[in-house]
N, C-alpha and C positions, 0 to 999 in steps of 0.2 A: 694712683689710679691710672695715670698717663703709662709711669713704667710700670712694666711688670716686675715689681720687687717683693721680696717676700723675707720678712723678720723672724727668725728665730730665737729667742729667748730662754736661757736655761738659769736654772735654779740649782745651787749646792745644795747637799745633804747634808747632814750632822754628819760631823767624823768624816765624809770627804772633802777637806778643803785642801790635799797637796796642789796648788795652781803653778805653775811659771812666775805671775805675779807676785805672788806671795814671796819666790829666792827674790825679785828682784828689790823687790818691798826690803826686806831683810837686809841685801847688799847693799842700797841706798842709806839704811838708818843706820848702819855700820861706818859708811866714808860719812855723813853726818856726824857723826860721832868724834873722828879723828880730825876733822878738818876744823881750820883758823878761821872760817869765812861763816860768815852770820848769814841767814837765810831772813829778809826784808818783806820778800816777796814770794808769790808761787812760781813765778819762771824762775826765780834763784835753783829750785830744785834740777831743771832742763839740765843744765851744766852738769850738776854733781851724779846725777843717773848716767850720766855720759861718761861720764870720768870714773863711777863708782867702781866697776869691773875694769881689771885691767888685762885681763887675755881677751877677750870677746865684749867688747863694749857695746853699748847696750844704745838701739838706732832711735831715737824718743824725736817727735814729732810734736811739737807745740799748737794745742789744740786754742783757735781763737773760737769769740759766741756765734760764729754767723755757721760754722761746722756741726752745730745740735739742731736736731729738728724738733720744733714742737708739738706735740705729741696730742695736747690737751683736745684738739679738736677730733682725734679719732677717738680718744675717750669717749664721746658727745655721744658714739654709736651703741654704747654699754651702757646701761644705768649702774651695774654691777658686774664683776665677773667670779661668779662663783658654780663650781660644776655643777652644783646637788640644789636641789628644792627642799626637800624632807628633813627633817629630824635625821642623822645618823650617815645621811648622804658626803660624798666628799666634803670637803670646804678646801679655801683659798691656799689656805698653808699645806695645803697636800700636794698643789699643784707641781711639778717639776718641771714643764716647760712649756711657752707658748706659741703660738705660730701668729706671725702680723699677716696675711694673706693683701695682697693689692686689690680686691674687690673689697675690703673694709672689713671680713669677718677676721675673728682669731679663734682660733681651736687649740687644746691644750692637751699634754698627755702628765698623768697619775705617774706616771714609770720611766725610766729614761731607757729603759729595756724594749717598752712600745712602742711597736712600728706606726700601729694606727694613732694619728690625729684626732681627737673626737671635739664634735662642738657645742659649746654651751645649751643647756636648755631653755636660754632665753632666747627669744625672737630681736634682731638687731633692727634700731631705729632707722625706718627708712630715710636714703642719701636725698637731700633735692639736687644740691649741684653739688659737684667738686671741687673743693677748695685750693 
């Protein structure tokens, strides 16, 4: 609310899953595979993504908890998010992606083809103060 930051959230489809992630995912379980060295921990992995690729290594950035933001109190603002009221109306799992707007709404779009944003047809609970 202070910054002006704005969240975009996308959704795969069935049948499109080719990501970046995904070769990297693959290369990693591969040097996993051929290596002498036991994995104890989840930083154990940090190294071997590093090492996995050997032309273009792969820049991995060790994520501690204090870098997640918790989310649950913009929750607070939704009782639900679902685009449709009616029988027959969208539902959740149609959704394709969402927008966090820094004034506390989120609008979603059906399509990733859509330009337009459209917003729920629920009314958001009003903010007292900013947390």
């Amino acid at each position: 609310m202070w910054n002006k930051i704005t969240i975009t959230q996308k959704f795969l489809e069935k049948g499109h899953m080719q990501m970046e992630c995904n070769s990297m995912h693959s290369v990693v379980e591969r040097a996993l595979r051929h290596t002498q060295k036991k994995i104890n921990a989840p930083a154990d992995y940090e190294y071997l993504a590093e090492e996995a690729c050997k032309k273009n290594s792969y820049e991995v950035e060790y994520l501690y908890h204090h870098f997640f933001k918790d989310f649950l109190r913009a929750s607070s603002f939704y009782k639900f998010i679902s685009p449709g009221k009616r029988a027959y109306d969208p539902t959740v799992t149609n959704i394709r992606a969402l927008r966090y707007v820094s004034d506390g709404k989120i609008v979603y779009k059906l399509r990733h083809t859509n330009t337009v944003w459209e917003e729920f047809p629920i009314r958001m609970k009003k903010i007292c103060a900013v947390p």
